[in-house]
C-alpha positions in Angstrom: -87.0 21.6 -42.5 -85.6 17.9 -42.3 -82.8 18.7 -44.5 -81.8 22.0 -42.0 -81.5 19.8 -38.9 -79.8 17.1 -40.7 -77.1 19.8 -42.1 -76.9 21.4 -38.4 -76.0 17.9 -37.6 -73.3 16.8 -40.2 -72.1 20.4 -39.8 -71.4 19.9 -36.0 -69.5 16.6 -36.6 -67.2 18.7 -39.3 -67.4 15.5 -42.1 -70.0 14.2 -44.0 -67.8 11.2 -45.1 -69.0 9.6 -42.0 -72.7 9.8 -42.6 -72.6 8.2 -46.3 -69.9 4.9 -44.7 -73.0 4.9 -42.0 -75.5 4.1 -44.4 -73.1 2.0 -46.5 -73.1 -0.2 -43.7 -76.7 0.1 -43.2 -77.8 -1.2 -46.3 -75.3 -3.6 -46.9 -76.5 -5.1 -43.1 -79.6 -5.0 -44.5 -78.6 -6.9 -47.7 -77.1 -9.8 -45.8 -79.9 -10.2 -43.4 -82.0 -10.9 -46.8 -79.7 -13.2 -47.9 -79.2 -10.6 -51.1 -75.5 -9.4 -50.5 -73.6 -10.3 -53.6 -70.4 -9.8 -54.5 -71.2 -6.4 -57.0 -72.5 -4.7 -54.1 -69.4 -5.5 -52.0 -67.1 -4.5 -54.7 -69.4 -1.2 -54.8 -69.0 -0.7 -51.6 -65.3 -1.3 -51.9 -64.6 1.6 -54.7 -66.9 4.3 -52.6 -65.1 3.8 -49.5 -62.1 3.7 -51.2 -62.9 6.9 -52.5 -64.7 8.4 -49.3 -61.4 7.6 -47.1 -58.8 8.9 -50.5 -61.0 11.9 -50.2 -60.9 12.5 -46.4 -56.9 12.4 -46.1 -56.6 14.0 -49.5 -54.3 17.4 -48.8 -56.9 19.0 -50.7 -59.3 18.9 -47.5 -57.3 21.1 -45.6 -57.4 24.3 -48.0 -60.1 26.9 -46.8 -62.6 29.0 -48.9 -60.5 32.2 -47.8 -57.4 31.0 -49.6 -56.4 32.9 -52.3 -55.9 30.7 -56.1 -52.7 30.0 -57.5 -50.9 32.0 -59.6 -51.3 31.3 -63.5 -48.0 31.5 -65.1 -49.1 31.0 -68.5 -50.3 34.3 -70.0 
């Protein structure tokens, strides 16, 4: 039941990229209040969001499911 509302949600804000930075920055606040951020967690942290924003601007995001595939020329 959790899982529906929290889809509904993510769903309404049309990205879930900005969910998983969220809790990137959630833990990683959590980490430094601890006195446990390191420099392997930032560098982590570094290579998702690095992938997460790549991801988001890709022009791969704007295709839709009702697009038809490409061609193959090779027989």
């Amino acid at each position: 039941m959790k899982s529906q509302v929290f889809d509904k949600i993510v769903s309404a804000m049309k990205d879930y990229h900005l969910p998983a930075m969220v809790g990137m920055f959630g833990i990683g606040a959590a980490l430094q209040i601890f006195h446990h951020l390191d420099m392997s967690f930032v560098a982590f942290t570094g290579t998702i969001i690095g992938g997460i924003t790549g991801h988001a601007f890709s022009p791969a995001q704007k295709d839709h499911d009702n697009d038809p595939p490409p061609s193959n020329p090779i027989p």
